[in-house]
VEXVO-398992 format. One record per residue (C-alpha): residue number from 0; chain; x negated, y negated, z. Coordinates in Angstrom, 2 decimals, m for minus. Each point is the difference from the previous one (the first is absolute). Last residue first. Example, Ala and Ser with C-alpha at 12.3 -4.5 7.8 and 13.67 -1.06 7.14 Angstrom:
2
@nr: 1&kette: A&u: m13.67&v: 1.06&w: 7.14
@nr: 0&kette: A&u: 1.37&v: 3.44&w: 0.66
***
This chain:
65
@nr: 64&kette: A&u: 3.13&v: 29.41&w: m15.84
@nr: 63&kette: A&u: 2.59&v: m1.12&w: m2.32
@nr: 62&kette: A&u: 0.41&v: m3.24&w: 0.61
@nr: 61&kette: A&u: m3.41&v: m1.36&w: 2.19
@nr: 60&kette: A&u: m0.17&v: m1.08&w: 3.74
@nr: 59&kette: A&u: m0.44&v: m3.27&w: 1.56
@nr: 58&kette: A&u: 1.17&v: 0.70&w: 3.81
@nr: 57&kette: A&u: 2.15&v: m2.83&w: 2.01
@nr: 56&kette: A&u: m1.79&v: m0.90&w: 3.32
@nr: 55&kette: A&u: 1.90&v: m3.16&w: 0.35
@nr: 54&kette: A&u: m3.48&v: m1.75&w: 0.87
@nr: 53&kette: A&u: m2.51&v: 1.16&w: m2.63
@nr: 52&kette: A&u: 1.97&v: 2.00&w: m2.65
@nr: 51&kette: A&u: 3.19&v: m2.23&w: 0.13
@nr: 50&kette: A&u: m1.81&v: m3.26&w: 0.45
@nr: 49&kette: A&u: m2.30&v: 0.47&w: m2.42
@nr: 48&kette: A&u: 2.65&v: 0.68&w: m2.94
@nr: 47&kette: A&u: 1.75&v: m3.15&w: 1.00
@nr: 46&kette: A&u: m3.47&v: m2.53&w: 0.03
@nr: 45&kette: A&u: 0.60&v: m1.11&w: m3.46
@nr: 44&kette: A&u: 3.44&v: m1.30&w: 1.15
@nr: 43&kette: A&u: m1.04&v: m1.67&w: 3.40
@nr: 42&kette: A&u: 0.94&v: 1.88&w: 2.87
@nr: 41&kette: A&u: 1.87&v: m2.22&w: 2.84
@nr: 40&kette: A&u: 1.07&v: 1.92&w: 3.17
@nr: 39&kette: A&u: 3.32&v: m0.75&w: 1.84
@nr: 38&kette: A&u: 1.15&v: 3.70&w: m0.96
@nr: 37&kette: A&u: m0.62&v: m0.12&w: m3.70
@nr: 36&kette: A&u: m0.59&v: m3.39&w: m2.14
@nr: 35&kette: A&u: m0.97&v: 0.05&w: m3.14
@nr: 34&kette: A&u: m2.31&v: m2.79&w: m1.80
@nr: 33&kette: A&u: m0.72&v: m1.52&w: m3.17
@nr: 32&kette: A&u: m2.76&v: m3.34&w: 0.32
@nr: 31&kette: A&u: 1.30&v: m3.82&w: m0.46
@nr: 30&kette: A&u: m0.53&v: m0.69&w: 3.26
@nr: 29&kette: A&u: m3.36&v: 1.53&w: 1.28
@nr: 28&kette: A&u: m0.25&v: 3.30&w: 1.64
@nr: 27&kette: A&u: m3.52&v: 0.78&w: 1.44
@nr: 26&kette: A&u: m0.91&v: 3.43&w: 0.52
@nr: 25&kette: A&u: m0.05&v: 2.34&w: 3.48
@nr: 24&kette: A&u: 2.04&v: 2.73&w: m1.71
@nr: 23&kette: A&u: 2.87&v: m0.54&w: 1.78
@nr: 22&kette: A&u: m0.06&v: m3.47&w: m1.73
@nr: 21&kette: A&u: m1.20&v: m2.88&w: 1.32
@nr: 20&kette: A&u: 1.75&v: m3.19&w: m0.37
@nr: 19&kette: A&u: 1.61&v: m3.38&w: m1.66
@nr: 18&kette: A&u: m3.23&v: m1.34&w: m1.17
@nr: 17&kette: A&u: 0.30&v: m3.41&w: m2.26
@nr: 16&kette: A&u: m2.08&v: 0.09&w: m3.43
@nr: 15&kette: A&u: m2.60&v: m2.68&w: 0.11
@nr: 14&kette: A&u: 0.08&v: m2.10&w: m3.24
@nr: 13&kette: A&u: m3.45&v: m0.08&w: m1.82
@nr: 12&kette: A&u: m1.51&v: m3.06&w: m0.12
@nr: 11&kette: A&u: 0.86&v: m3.21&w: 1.26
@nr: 10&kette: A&u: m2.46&v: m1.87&w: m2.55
@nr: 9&kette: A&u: m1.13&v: 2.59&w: m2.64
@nr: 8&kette: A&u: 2.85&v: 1.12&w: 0.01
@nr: 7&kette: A&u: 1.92&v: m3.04&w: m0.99
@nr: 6&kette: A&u: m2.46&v: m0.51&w: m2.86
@nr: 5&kette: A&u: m0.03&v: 3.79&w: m1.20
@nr: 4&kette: A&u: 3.96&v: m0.55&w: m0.26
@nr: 3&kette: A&u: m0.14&v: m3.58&w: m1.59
@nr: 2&kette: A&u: m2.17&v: 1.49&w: m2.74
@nr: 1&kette: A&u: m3.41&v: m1.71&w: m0.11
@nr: 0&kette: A&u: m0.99&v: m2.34&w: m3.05
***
């Protein structure tokens, strides 16, 4: 006997997740996912320290040296 989860998947399978965007970064952003917003521009979360470097030109320096 087949759990009623493996049974179901097995028939519609796996649920599509909905896209909402692209981020600045040129990724897909799907509901559900964390995001900021700066200046009309969408960055998803794990995309933030990216962003600064490679578009907002920020520098990634070491304390102390």
């Amino acid at each position: 006997m087949e759990h009623p989860t493996v049974t179901k998947l097995q028939k519609e399978g796996l649920p599509e997740s909905k896209i909402y965007g692209t981020d600045a970064c040129g990724d897909e952003v799907f509901e559900g996912d964390y995001i900021l917003e700066h200046e009309g521009e969408i960055i998803l979360e794990c995309n933030a320290l990216d962003y600064l470097v490679d578009i907002l030109g920020a520098e990634r320096k070491t304390a102390g040296k």
